[in-house]
C-alpha positions in Angstrom: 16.6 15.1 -35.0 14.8 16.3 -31.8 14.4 15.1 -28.5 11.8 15.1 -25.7 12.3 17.6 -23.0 12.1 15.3 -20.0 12.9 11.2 -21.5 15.2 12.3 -24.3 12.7 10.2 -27.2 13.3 11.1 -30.7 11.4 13.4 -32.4 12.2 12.8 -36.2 11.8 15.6 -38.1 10.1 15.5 -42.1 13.7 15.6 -43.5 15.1 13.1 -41.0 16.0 9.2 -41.9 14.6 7.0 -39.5 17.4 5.3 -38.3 17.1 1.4 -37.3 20.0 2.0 -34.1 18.1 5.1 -33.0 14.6 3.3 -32.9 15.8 0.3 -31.1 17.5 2.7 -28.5 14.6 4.5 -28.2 13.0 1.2 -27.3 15.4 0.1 -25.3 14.9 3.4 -23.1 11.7 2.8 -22.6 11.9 -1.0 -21.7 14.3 0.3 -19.1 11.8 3.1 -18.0 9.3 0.8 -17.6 11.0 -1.6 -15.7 12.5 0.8 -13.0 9.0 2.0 -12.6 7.5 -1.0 -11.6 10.6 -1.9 -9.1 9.5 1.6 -7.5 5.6 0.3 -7.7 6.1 -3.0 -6.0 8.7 -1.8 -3.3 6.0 0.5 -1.6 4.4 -0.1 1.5 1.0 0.2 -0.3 -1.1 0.4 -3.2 -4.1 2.9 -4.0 -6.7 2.3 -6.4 -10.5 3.0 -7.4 -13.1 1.0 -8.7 -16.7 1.5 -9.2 -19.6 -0.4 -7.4 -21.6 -2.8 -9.3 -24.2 -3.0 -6.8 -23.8 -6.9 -6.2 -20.0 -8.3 -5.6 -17.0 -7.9 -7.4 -13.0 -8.5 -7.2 -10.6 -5.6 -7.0 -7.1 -7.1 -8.1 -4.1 -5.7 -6.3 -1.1 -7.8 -6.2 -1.1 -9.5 -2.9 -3.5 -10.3 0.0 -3.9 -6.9 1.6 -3.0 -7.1 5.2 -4.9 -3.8 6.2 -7.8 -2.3 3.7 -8.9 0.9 4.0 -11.9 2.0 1.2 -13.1 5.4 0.8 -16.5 6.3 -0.7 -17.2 9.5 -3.3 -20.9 10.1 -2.5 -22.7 12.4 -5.8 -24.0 15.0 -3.0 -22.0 17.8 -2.2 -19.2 15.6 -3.1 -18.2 14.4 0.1 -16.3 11.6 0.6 -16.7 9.3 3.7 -14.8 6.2 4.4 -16.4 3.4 3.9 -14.8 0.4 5.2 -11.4 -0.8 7.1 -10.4 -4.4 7.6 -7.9 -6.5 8.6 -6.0 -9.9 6.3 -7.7 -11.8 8.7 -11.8 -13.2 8.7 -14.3 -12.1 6.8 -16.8 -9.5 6.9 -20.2 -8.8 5.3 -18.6 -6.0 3.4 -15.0 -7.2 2.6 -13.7 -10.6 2.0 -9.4 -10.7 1.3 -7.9 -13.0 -1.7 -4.6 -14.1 -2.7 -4.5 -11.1 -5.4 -6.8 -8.4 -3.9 -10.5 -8.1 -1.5 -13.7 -9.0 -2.9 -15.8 -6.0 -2.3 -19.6 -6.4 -1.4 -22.8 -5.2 -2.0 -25.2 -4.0 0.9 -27.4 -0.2 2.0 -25.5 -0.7 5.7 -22.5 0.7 6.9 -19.9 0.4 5.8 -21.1 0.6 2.2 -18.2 -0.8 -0.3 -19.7 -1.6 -3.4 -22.9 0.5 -3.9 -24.3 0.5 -7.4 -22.8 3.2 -9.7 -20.9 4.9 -6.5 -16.8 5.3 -6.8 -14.9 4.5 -4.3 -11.0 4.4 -3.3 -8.9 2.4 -1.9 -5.5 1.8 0.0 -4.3 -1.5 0.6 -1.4 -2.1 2.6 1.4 -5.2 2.1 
């Protein structure tokens, strides 16, 4: 049997048995890579994340109520991007409204723009 160069997964081969104790390890591995990946996730500082704008209002899920926002806008011309929006966990703005799990993001044609029809935009929200 082989193995994957950089997780060490099997890689049975035609003439190899499938063995039951090497497919449950194999799980096993990668219930145990999973899980250390989302301990890293959830002890950052931050998460980053993209969403595209609907044009009317929406809710961008992240976790937690963000305590600083900051969104970032991909405009289709000359593929700038320009940020669009920064707020704080506290109030509410015409743009940006926080939640227990995320922001609602906003539509509107005034700065700052955070949920313009068909547009992309990023974000970073920190903890």
């Amino acid at each position: 049997m082989n193995y994957t160069e950089k997780y060490h997964l099997p890689q049975w081969e035609e003439s190899d048995r499938v063995m039951r104790a090497d497919f449950n390890q194999m799980c096993a591995d990668l219930e145990a890579g999973i899980a250390r990946a989302q301990e890293t996730a959830e002890a950052l500082p931050f998460v980053t994340g993209s969403y595209r704008g609907n044009g009317t209002s929406q809710h961008i899920e992240v976790g937690f109520t963000p305590r600083i926002l900051l969104i970032g806008q991909a405009t289709t011309t000359n593929d700038i991007n320009a940020w669009g929006g920064c707020s704080l966990h506290v109030g509410t703005t015409q743009k940006v409204q926080m939640s227990a799990t995320g922001f609602y993001a906003f539509s509107g044609n005034t700065f700052p723009i955070t949920n313009k029809d068909g547009f992309y935009y990023s974000y970073v929200a920190f903890r």
